[in-house]
C-alpha positions as MATLAB code, in Angstrom:
seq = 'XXXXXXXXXXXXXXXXXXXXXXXXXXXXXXXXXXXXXXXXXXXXXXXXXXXXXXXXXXXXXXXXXXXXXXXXXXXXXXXXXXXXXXXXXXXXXXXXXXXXXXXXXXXXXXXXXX';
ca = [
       0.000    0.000    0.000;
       1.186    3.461   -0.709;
       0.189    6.709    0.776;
       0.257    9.475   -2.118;
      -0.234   13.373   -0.502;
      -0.516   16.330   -3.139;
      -1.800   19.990   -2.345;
       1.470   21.346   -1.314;
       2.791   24.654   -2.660;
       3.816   28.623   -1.614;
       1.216   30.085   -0.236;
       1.111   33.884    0.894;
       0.882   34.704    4.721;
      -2.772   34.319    5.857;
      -3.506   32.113    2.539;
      -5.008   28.811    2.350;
      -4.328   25.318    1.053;
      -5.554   21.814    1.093;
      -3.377   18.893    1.027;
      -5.154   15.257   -0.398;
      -3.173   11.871    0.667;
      -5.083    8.983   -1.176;
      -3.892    5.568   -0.129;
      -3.126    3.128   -3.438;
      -5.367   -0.027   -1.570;
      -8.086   -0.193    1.299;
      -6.566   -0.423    4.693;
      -8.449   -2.105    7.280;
      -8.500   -2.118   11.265;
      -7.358    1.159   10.754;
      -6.671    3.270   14.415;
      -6.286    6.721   13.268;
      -5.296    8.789   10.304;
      -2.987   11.808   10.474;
      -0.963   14.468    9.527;
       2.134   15.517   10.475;
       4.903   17.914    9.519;
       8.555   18.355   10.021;
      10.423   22.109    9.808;
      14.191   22.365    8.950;
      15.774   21.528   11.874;
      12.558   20.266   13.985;
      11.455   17.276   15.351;
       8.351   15.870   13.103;
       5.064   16.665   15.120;
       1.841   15.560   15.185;
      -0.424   18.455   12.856;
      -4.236   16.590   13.313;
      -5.419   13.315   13.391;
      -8.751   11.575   13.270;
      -9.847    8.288   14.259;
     -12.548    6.005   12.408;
     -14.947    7.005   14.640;
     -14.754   10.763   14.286;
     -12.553   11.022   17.201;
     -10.679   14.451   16.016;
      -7.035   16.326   17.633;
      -5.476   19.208   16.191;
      -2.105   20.933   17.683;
      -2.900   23.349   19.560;
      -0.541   26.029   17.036;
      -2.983   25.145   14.365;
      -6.266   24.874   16.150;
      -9.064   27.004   14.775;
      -6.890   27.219   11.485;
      -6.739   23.662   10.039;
      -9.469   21.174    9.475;
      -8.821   17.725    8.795;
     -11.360   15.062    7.062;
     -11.196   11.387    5.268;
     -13.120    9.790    3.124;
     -13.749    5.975    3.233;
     -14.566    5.695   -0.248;
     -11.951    7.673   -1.623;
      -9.482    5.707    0.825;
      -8.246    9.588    1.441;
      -7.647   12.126    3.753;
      -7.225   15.687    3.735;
      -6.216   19.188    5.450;
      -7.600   22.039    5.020;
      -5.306   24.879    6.126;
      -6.324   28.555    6.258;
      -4.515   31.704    7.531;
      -1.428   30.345    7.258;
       1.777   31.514    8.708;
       5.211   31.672    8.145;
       5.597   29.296   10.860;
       3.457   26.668    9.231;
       5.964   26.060    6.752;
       7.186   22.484    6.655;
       6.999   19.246    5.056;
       3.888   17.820    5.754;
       3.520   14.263    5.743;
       0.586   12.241    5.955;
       0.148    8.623    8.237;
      -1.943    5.548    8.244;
      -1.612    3.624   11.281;
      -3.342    0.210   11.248;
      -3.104   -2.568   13.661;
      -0.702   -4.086   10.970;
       1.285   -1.686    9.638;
       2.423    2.364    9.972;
       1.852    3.800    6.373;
       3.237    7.039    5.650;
       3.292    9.295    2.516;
       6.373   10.770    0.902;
       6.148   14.083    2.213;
       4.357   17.774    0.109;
       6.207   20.703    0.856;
       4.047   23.445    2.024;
       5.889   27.259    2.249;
       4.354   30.410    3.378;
       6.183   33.341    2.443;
       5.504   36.782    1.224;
];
């Protein structure tokens, strides 16, 4: 199974964007999917996540900002981010864990900059 995420890009300061990661087979037993994103020099760190049942968490920088949503049939999941900062730029990567296996994407670059 792959994990493919798209949407990244430059973005102006208080602009929006919404990343897609669409995963190449159904996964099942599925625990949570997320998204997280690593700065130059950072630790990765957990963006949003959202559990099968609905079960949502957001970091708390991005809270009010960033929405995140799947879609069963489309074996996807996305984030919406608006009024973005400088500080939300990153590599975002996005993560399928599964009682068997810890899928993750390849990484969409995502740079806010006037």
């Amino acid at each position: 199974v792959q994990l493919q995420a798209s949407g990244g890009g430059l973005v102006q300061p208080g602009g929006s964007l919404r990343l897609s990661c669409t995963a190449s087979e159904s996964i099942f037993s599925i625990n949570y999917m997320a998204w997280f994103r690593q700065a130059p020099g950072k630790k990765r760190e957990l963006v949003a996540s959202i559990t099968p049942f609905g079960v949502i968490d957001y970091a708390d920088s991005v809270k009010g900002r960033f929405t995140i949503s799947n879609n069963e049939v489309e074996r996807a999941v996305y984030l919406q981010m608006n009024s973005l900062k400088p500080e939300d730029t990153a590599v975002y990567y996005c993560n399928i864990d599964s009682v068997m296996y810890d899928y993750w994407g390849q990484g969409t670059q995502v740079t806010v900059s006037s």
